[in-house]
Structures are given as structure tokens and as C-alpha cells.
N, C-alpha and C positions, 0 to 999 in steps of 0.2 A: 122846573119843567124844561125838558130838552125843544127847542125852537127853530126852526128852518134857518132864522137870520144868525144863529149861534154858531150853527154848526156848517150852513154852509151846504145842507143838503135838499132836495125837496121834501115837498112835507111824506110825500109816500115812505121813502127814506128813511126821515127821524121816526116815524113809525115803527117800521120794520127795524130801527136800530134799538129805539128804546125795548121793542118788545125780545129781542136778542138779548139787551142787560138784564132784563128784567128775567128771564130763562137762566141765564148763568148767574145771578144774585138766589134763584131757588138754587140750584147747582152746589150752593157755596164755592164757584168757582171765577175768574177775571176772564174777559176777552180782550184781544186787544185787535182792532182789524185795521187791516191793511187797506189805506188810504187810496193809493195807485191801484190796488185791486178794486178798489171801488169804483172809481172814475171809469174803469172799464168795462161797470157793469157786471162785473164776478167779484164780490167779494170774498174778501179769504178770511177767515177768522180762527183765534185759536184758544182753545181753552186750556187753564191749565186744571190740572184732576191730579186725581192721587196717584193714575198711571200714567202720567206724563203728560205732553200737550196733547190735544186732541184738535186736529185741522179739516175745518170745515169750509169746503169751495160753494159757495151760494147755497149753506147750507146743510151742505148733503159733507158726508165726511170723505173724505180722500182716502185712493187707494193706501196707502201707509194707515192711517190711521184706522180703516174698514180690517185692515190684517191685525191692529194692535186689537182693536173692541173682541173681532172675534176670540181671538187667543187669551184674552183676558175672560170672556163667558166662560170659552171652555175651560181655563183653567179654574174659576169658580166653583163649575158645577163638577170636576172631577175632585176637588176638594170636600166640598160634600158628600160626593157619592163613594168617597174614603166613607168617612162616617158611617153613610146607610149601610156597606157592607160591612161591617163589624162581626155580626151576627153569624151568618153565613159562612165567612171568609174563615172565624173559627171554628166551624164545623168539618168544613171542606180539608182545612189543614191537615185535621185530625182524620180524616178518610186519607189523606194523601199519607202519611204515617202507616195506619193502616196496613195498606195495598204495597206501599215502597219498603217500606223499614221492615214492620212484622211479618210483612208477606201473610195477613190472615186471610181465612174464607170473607168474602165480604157477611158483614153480618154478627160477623164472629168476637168473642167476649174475650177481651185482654186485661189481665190483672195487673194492677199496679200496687205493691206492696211497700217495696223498699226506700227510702232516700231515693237511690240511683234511679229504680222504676219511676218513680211520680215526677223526678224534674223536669219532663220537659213538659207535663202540666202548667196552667195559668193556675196561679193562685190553690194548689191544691191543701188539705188541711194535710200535715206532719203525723198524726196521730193516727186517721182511718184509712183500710187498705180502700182501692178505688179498681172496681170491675165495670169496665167502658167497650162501646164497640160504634159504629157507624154500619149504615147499611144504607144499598142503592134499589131501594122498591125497585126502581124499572128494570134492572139485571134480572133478581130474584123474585118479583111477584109480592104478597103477601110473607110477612116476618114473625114468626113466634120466639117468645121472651117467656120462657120457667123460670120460674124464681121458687125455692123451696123454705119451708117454716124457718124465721129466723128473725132475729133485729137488724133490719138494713133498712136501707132509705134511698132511692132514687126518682128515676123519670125515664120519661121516653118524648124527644124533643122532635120537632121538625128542624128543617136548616136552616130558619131563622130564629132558632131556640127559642119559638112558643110551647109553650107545656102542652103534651096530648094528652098526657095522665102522668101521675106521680106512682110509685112503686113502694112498696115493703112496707113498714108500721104506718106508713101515709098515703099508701094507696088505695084503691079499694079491695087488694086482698089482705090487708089489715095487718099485715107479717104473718099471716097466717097459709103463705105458699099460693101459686097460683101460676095461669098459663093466659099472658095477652098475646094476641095477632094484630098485628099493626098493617093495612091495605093501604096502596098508593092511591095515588089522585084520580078518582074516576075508577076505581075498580067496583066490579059487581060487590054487590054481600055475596057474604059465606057462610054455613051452616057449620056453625062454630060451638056448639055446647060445649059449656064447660073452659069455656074464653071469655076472658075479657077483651071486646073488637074494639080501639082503635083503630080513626081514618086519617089519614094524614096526609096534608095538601100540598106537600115538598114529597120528592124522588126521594131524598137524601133525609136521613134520620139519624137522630144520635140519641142512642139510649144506654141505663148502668145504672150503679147501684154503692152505695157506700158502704162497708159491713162498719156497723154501732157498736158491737158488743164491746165490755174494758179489756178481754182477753183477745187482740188482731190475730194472734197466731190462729189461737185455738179456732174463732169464725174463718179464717182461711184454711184449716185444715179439713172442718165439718161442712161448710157451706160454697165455699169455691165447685169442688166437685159435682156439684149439686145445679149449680145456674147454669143453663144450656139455651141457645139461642142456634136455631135454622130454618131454612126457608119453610114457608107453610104447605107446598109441596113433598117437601121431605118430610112429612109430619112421621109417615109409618115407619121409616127406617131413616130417624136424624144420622146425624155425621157422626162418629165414636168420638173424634176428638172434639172437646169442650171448651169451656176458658182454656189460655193458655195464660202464661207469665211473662211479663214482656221484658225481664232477663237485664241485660247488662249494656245493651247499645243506647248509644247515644241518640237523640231526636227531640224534637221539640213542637208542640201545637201552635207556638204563637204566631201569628198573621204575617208573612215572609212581606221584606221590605222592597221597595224599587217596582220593577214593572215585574214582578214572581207574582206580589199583592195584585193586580190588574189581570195575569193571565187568570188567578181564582175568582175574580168578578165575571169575566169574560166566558169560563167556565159553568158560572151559575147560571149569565143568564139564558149560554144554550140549552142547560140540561131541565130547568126545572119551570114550573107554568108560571106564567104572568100573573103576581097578585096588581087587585085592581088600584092598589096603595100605591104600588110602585111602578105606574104606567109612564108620570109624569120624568120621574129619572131615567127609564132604561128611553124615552124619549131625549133625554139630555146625552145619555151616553153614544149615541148614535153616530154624531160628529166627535166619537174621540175612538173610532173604528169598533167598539161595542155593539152589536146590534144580532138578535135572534138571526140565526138562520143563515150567518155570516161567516167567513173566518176572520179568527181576532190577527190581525198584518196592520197593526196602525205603521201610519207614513212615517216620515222624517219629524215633522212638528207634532201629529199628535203622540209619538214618543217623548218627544222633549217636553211636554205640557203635560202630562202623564208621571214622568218621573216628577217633575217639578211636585206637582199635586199628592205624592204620595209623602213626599218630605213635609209640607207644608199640612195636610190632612192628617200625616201622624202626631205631626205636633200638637195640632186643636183637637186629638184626642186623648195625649197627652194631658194637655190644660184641661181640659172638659172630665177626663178623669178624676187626678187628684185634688181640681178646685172643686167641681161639683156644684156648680153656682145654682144648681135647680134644688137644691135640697139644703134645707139651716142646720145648723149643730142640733146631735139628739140628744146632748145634754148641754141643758143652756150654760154659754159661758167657755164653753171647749172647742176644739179641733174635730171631733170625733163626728163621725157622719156615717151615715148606712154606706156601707159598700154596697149592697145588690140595693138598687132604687128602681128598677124596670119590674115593671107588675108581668106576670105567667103569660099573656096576651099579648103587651105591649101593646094595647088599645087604653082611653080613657074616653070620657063623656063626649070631649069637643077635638080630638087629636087623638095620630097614633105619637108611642112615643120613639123620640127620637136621638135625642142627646140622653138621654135617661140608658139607651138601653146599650148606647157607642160606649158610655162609662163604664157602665159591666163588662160588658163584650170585649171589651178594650186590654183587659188586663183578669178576665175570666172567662171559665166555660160552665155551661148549663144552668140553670135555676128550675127551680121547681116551688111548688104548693107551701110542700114544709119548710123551704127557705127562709118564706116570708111569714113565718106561724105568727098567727095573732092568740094563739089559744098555749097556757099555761102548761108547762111542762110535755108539752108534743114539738117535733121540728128541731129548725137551730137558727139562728139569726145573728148576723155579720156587721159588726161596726168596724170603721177603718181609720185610720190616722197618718197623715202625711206631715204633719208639721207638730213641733213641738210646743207648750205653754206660750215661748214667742214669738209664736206664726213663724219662725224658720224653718225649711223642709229637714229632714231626719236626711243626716248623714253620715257615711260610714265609720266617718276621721273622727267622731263627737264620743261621749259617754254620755250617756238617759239612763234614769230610773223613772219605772214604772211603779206606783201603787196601787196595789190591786186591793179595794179594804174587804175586809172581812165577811164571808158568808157570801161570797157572788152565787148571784140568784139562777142558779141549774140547777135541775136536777141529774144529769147526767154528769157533764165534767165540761170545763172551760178551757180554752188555749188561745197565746200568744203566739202568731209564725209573720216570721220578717220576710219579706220579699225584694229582689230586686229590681229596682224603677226600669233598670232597661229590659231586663226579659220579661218582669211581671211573675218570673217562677222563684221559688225556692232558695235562696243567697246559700253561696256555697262555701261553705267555712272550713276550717280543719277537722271540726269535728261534725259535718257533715250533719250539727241538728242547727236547725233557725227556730225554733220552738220552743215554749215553756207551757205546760200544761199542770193542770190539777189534777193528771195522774201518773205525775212523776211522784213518788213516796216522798223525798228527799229534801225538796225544797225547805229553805230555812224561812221561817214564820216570825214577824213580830211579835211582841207580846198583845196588841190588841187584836192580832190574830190577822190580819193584813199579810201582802205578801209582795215585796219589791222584785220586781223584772228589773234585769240590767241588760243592755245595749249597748255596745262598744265596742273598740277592738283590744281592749286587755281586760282581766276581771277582775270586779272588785272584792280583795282581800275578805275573806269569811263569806261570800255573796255568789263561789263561781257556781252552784249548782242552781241557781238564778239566775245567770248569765247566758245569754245571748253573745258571740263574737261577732264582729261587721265588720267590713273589708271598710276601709281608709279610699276616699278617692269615690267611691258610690254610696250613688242615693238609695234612698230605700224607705219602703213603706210596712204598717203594720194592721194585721188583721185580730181583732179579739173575737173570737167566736164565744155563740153560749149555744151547746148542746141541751134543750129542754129547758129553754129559760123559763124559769118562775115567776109569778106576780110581781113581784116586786124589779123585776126588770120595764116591763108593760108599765109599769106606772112611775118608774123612774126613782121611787124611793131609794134605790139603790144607783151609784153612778160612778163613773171611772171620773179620775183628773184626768189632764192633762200627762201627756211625755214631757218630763223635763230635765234639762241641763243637769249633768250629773258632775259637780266639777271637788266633792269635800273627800268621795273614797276612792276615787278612782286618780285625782289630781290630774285628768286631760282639761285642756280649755276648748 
């Protein structure tokens, strides 16, 4: 016990000193104070923390240190609100695409067919063609979406890709053709027969459709012509021009780095209405020149705590991605984990979610109803893999075999597509496929009827129509999709190994 005859102080003093230690012992931090400053009745003390010393004059902290705390808040919370915007941010990109690259009507349906077309997609599947578009309610008013008789599957998203409804075999026009109107925030009803009316609490939507069929050409030939999207005004005399093909330019969706990512925050949160979810952050963004109603002009420092935070913010989504610490192996004993983990809502009982939905978001676009099918042979569902059998991450320089055993549980068809860790899109090889599918004819089959994927950057001898090629020097991830998984997926009877070290046909270490 600290004593007035100990130390030399009055008893008020050893008070006020012991309950000072006893603050920086919760802290997990040391004071050490300055003796001379005492004697004069201002004591100076300093803490040390994990952002340096922290110098407190009778207490109260000092101009230097008042400038370190704040710049350290904000840079917390701009780090965060990386995260929050995930969502959004990939929507918004894909409108900026849109309006700059395509030059389309807003609203308007863009085919993505090719290799070339889909790259600059997040995570897109290799196998189905992809018809996408964005639209800005408050331009256009109310939006209609035709979709005609066929096997397709999509959605029509808000701009923080919550599900408004699902589309094609999984919507409610059942693949059986149909015309939704989607109304902005606060718009009247409309007398819609023969619609299906979603409302939708974002300006900004993103809606599309994946064509199923095993024949791409053929559903792009009969069905593309056919899906027409424009304003609900122009119902009596739509546009003539329809989807288009989004052709041979270069562009990309993924979430632009540096302060590009902050002008799209900055941009959301003038144009679209305040959810009550997210009062607490655009509250936080305020002191980092963000705020309703404003122009985005941050200063000198909230520039520099701004870039800072979008480095630092990509990174913990990054990690929050491919570790995925909120979700265990879906088959025990592996690496393998859901890729899509954010439920259609992004609400749960006690919380909205949040890292759940930054991991998707992060390194995909859209989700929907049938994403996440729990019902037998409807939908698709997305396992992913980042590390091989030795918790090592998958890289480019390595060879891996995949066994895939026999009878995988679709009834549609199944595929393996490699992606690159830094764009999150499509790994671009010489031969311009990253994919292995079970509707490739050719694949060579073991005799128990299994079926080895190769990964690497040369192929192995009798194995290349199984091969995957990967660039040396990048990392990269993989996605196994199952198109109408079967029972025996849901119940795990069925289960993938491990990616592992491919070192006897191929002889790389």
C-alpha cells in the first residue's frame, strides 16, 4: 500500500496517484510522471499505448496528444467504414462501368458472354453467360425487368445487395416468363396488372440473370433478344434497343483503391436515404469530410487518414475474406468453407451482419434466394478454398491435384474456376480458361470413376485436359460450385478433400 511517508506526497496526492496506476494497470499501459511537474502542481504524465505515448497535463491530454487520439479515432472508424461499404461500393462500381465504359441507357441489360466479356466481373462462373444492368430509380422513376420462358436464375438487388426478389426457375415467375416493376423509396403504388411490384429502399439497384441451359450459345441466341428492361414510363413504347454485348473493352467492378474507394462512399451517402442501421457510421464519417448534404473536399489530414485507412481496410478485408473466421469447415477436417456466408437480408436475430457480408462483397457481386438453396436439386451453392491440405495459401509457382470422387452430388453440372487474390476476377492464362467443369466431354476419369483437377503452371503428362495453368509469383483462390446439388450434398455424404501438393506428375516442389 502506497503511504504519504513513502512517497513523499500528501495524503490527497497518494490518492489521486494510486488511482492514476491503478487506470493505466486497467489500460495494460505504464505512467511514469514527472516529479518537477508535480511540485508545481501540474502534473505531466505519460502513457505508453500501442500508438505511442500519450501526455496528459493534470490529467487532461495535451495539445499533441488531443491531435494523435483524434487522428487515431478517425482513422479507426474510416477503417471500418471500408468494410461497411463493401456492399454498395460494388454496386456503384458496376453503375460507373455502366454510364463510363458501356455508355448504356441507365437501366439497360448488358451481356457478358465471353472469357473477355465476364473479366472484369468479381468471381464470375466460366461456364454461364451473365445478363447485368444497374439502374438509378431517382433518374428514371419506377423500372421494368421482362424476362421471357426459359432456364435462367437471377435477382434484382438494392445497393446494398439485399435481395428484393429472385428471378427465372427461382423466382416467382418460376421460369415460366414474366414482367417485374421495381419503385423507388417512397414512391406511390401503381396499377401494375400483370407485374410483379417490387419496392426498393436504395435509388441505385442492380439487377440480371444467369442463362442455365448446357447449350450457352444456343440460350444466348433464343433468350438474350428476348430480356428487355426500361423505364416504367416508357412501358407503351420501350426503347428498340435491348440487351446489348458488352464486346471487347477492357473494365472492371472491383471496388477502386485509394481515396477513387471514398469518392464511392461519399457518393452513396449523398444520393441514397439514410438506413436506420447505418446512422451510427455516416455519424463517424462526418469528421472525415463525409457527410449528407456536403461536398466530399476532405482537408490535408482527413486525406492522409483516408488513404491510410483504405490500405489498412483492404487488408482486414482481405483477411476477413479468405480466413473467414465467422464460419468452420463445411466438411470437417478441410479448408473448404462457404464462399457466400451473408444471408439475402443481411439481418439475423441479435445483429445486422457485418463481416459476413464484407467477405462476400469483397471479392463478389450479387446473391440471391437460390444461391443459398437448402432444397435438393433447385439453386447452386458455392464452396471455396484458399489454402491447401497444409493450411498453405494456393499459389501460382506450386502444382495441386484436386480429387473430385465420383458421382458429385448435381444434378445440373459442377465446376472448378481459379481466381486471382488480387483482382478477385478470373486468372488469366494463355489459354484464357481457369475452369474445369463436368461439361467439358473430355476429362480423363479414374477407374473408380473420380476425377483429378490440376493446378499449376505446367501440365501434368496424360492430365492436360484436367489442367488448370496459374501464373508463378500470384496467389489465388478456388471456387467449386454445384448447380442443383443433390441430397447427398446437404447431408455431406458426399465431400471434397483437400487441394494438395502435387509434387510425383508434375515434379515442381
Amino acid at each position: 500500500m502506497i503511504t504519504q511517508g513513502q512517497i513523499g506526497l500528501t495524503r490527497r496526492d497518494a490518492l489521486l496517484g494510486a488511482t492514476t496506476l491503478a487506470a493505466a494497470s486497467a489500460l495494460g499501459s505504464s505512467i511514469a510522471v514527472n516529479s518537477v511537474a508535480a511540485q508545481t502542481g501540474r502534473p505531466q504524465e505519460t502513457i505508453k499505448s500501442r500508438i505511442g505515448d500519450l501526455v496528459l497535463d493534470s490529467g487532461y491530454p495535451s495539445k499533441e496528444t488531443l491531435a494523435k487520439l483524434y487522428d487515431e479515432m478517425d482513422f479507426q472508424r474510416a477503417s471500418q467504414a471500408y468494410l461497411w461499404g463493401l456492399p454498395a461500393v460494388g454496386v456503384l462500381q458496376l453503375k460507373h462501368v455502366n454510364d463510363e465504359i458501356f455508355k448504356v441507357r441507365n437501366g439497360q441489360l448488358v451481356a457478358m458472354v465471353t472469357f473477355d466479356e465476364k473479366l472484369g466481373l468479381l468471381t464470375p462462373n466460366y461456364t454461364t453467360p451473365y445478363v447485368v444492368a444497374t439502374a438509378d430509380l431517382s433518374r428514371s422513376g419506377p423500372i421494368v425487368v421482362e424476362l421471357p420462358k426459359g432456364l435462367m436464375a437471377g435477382m434484382i438487388l438494392d445497393v446494398w445487395q439485399r435481395v428484393l426478389s429472385d428471378l427465372g426457375v427461382v423466382g416467382p415467375d418460376k421460369g415460366e416468363g414474366g414482367k417485374f416493376v421495381v419503385l423507388p423509396p417512397g414512391h406511390a403504388d401503381v396499377s401494375a396488372e400483370g407485374h410483379y411490384v417490387v419496392r426498393s429502399p436504395t435509388n441505385v439497384i442492380f439487377f440480371g440473370v444467369r442463362l442455365l441451359g448446357d447449350k450457352p450459345e444456343k440460350a444466348v441466341r433464343e433468350l438474350l433478344p428476348q430480356l428487355r428492361s426500361y423505364a416504367w414510363s416508357e412501358r407503351a413504347a420501350p426503347p428498340k434497343e435491348q440487351a446489348v454485348r458488352a464486346g471487347d473493352r477492357p473494365w472492371s467492378q472491383m471496388p477502386p483503391h485509394g481515396m477513387e474507394y471514398w469518392e464511392r462512399i461519399a457518393e452513396l451517402v449523398q444520393t441514397e436515404p439514410v438506413q436506420d442501421r447505418d446512422r451510427f457510421v455516416l455519424a463517424q464519417l462526418r469528421f472525415l469530410g463525409i457527410e449528407k448534404g456536403k461536398p466530399f473536399n476532405p482537408d490535408e489530414r482527413q486525406r492522409r487518414i483516408l488513404a491510410d485507412a483504405a490500405v489498412v481496410g483492404e487488408a482486414m478485408a482481405k483477411a476477413n475474406t479468405s480466413d473467414k473466421r465467422t464460419e468452420p469447415a463445411f466438411w470437417p477436417n478441410t479448408h473448404w468453407k462457404h464462399a457466400l456466408i451473408v444471408s439475402v437480408d443481411q439481418h439475423m436475430q441479435n445483429y445486422d451482419q457485418l463481416d459476413e457480408r464484407a467477405a462476400w462483397f469483397y471479392e463478389a457481386i450479387a446473391v440471391s434466394k437460390a444461391m443459398l438453396t437448402e432444397t435438393p436439386g433447385v439453386g447452386q451453392r458455392y464452396i471455396a478454398a484458399y489454402q491447401d491440405k497444409d493450411g498453405d495459401w494456393l499459389t501460382g509457382g506450386r502444382a495441386y491435384r484436386l480429387r473430385v470422387p465420383a458421382n458429385p452430388p448435381v444434378k445440373q453440372f459442377w465446376s472448378v474456376t481459379v481466381y486471382d487474390e488480387g483482382t478477385r476476377q478470373m486468372i488469366v492464362n494463355a489459354a484464357k480458361n481457369p475452369d474445369i467443369s463436368s461439361r467439358k466431354p473430355d476429362l480423363a476419369k479414374n477407374q473408380d470413376g473420380s476425377i483429378d483437377v490440376y493446378l499449376g503452371p505446367s501440365a501434368p503428362k496424360g492430365f492436360e485436359k484436367n489442367w488448370v495453368e496459374t501464373l508463378p509469383g500470384k496467389g489465388y483462390f478456388v471456387y467449386f460450385r454445384f448447380y442443383a446439388p443433390t441430397e447427398p450434398f446437404f447431408d455431406k455424404t458426399w465431400a471434397l478433400p483437400d487441394i494438395e501438393k502435387a509434387t510425383s506428375l508434375s515434379g515442381q516442389q
